[in-house]
N, C-alpha and C positions, 0 to 999 in steps of 0.2 A: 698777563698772569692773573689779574684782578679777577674779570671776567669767568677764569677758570673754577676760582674755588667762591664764586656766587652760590648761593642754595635758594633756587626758586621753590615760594614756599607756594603761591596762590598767580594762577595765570590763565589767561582764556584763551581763544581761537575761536577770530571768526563770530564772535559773538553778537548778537541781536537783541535789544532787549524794547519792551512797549506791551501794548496790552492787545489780547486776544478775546474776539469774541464769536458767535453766531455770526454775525452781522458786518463786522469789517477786523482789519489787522490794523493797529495804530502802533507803526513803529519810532521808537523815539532815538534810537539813535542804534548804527550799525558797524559791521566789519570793525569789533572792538578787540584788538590784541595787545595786552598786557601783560605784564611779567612784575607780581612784587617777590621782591627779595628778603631773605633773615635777614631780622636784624635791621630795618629801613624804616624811617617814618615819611609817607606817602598820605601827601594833600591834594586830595578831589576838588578842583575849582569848575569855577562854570558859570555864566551869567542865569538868573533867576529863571524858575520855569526847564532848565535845558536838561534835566534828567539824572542828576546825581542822586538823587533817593530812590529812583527806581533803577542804576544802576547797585549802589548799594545791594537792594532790597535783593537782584539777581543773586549778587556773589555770595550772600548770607542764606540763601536758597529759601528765603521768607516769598519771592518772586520767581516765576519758572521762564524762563528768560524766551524769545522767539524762537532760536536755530543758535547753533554755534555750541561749544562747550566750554564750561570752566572746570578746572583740575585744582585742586586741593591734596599739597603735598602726593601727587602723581597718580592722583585717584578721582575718577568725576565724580562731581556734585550730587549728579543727581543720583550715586551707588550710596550715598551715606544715609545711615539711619540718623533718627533723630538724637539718639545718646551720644553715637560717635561723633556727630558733627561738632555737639557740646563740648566737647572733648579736644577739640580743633580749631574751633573759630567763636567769638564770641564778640556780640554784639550789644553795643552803647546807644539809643536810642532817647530822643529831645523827650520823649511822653512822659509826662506824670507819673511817680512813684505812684504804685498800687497802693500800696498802705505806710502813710509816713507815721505811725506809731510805732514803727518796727524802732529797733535802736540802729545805731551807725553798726556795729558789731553785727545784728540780726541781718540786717540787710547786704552786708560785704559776702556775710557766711551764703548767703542763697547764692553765691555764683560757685559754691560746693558741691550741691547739688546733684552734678554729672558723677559725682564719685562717691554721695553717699549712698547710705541702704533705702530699702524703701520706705523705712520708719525717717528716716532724716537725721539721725546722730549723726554728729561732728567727733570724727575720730582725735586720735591726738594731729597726727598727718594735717588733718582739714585746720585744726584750727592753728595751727603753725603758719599754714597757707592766708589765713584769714587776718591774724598779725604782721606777718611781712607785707602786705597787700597796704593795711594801714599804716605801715613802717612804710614803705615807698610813697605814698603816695601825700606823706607827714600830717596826717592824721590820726594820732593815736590820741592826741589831746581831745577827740571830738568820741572818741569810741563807744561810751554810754550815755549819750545824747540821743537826742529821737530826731528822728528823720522833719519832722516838723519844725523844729528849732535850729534849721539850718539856713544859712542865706543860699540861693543858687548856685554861688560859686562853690562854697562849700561841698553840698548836693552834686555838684558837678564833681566834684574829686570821689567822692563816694562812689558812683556810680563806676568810674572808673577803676576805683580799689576792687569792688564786685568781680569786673573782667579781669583785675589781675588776678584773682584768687582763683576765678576759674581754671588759669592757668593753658591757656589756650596759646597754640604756636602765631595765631595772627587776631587780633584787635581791630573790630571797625566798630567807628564813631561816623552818629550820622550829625554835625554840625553841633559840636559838644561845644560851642563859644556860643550858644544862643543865651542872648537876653544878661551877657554878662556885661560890664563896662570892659575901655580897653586894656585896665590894668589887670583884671581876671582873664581877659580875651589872652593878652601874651602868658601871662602866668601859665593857663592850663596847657597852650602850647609850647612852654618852653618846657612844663610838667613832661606831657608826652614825647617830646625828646630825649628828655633825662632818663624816662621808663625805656624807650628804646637803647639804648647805650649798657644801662644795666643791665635788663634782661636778655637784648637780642631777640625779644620777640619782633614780629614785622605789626608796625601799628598804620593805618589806612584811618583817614580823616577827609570829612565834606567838610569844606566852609568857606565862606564869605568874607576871609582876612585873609586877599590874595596876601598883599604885602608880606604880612609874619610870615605866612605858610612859605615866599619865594626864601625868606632869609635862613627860618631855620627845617625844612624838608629835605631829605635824601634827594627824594624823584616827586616831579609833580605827575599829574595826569590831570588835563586841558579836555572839557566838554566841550566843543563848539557847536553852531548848528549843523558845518559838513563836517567833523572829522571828532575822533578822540585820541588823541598822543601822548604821549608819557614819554617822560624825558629829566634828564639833571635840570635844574632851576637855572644852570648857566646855558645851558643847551638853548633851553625854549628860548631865552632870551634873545640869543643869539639868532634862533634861528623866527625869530617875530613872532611868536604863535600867541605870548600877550596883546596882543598888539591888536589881534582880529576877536578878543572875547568882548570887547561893545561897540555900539556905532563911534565913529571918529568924532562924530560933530561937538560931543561932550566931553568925554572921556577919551583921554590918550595914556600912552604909558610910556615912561621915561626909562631909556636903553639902558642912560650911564648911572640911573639912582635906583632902579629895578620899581620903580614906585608908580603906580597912577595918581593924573592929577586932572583936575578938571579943568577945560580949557578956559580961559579967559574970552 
């Protein structure tokens, strides 16, 4: 019955992604079928180099992918304009803030943007959206701070609070634990759990903390070099698919404590 009343929000078929030129096709990884669901928090793992950012990059259609299709709330990708898509997905990117003079408030408001005019007023609507944004995300103590007198981890909630304001049905974070210690590293993802549960929107996350990502994720999805699968975090387990994301010589991964450790 579970199964039944699922709401697939974002899914592909068949998908291809790598880069394209005059000169050669450099495919980076293929035959990608995925399904995220309302309401799921979904962690992108993959050993370094294996193509989660330019996965990412396809399904936020920043990248035009080889062959295959991805559907967005039951509509392809590549049919949306660029307001509408605003309006539907919205993306968390590692890059430098453009201008950290902005305030915490100034900067959460730009992810309004898709809904205001073309002067920029914040209606009453918007900024309603712009305070709960910093109410979820427990940053209302930092609201009239500048973007500059924030520590990273901070910055990293901000950045966040922006996409929730947008208010978009799905969230992708490309590796929003960069450069954080490991006590920010679980904080922001136990943040984005807690954002998924309240809202129900479906949040999609790159990183490199398989461990947290296996304990608190919906469903993972596993880059390797031959395949990409996605699955319950007990599933993979079960079924070894950690087990082939590095060479054995160093790195193994333990069945019964879901953890990697380095061999002796």
């Amino acid at each position: 019955m579970e199964a039944e009343t699922q709401h697939t929000i974002l899914k592909t078929n068949n998908l291809s992604i790598g880069y394209a030129s005059k000169k050669e096709l450099k495919v980076i990884a293929s035959n990608i079928n995925i399904a995220l669901q309302k309401g799921e928090l979904i962690g992108l793992v993959g050993a370094n180099g294996i193509g989660k950012s330019t996965l990412l990059r396809s399904l936020t259609k920043v990248q035009k992918p080889l062959s295959g299709t991805i559907m967005l709330n039951n509509k392809d990708l590549s049919d949306y304009q660029a307001l509408e898509l605003a309006k539907g997905l919205s993306l968390v990117l590692t890059e430098p803030v453009a201008s950290k003079n902005l305030t915490v408030f100034e900067l959460v408001a730009l992810g309004r943007q898709p809904y205001t005019n073309w002067v920029g007023n914040l209606s009453e609507k918007d900024i309603e959206s712009v305070n709960l944004a910093l109410s979820q995300t427990n940053i209302n103590d930092l609201k009239h701070k500048k973007c500059y007198e924030l520590s990273d981890g901070q910055l990293q909630k901000v950045m966040i609070a922006r996409a929730l304001a947008q208010d978009t049905d799905v969230i992708i974070l490309d590796e929003p634990t960069t450069h954080l210690d490991m006590y920010h590293k679980a904080y922001i993802l136990k943040l984005l759990q807690k954002l998924v549960k309240e809202t129900q929107k479906t949040i999609l996350f790159s990183s490199h903390e398989i461990d947290l990502a296996i304990q608190l994720c919906d469903t993972m999805i596993v880059m390797t070099n031959n395949e990409v699968v996605s699955d319950s975090p007990c599933q993979l387990i079960t079924k070894g698919t950690f087990e082939t994301l590095f060479p054995k010589d160093l790195i193994a991964f333990d069945n019964k404590t879901g953890n990697f450790r380095v061999k002796k």
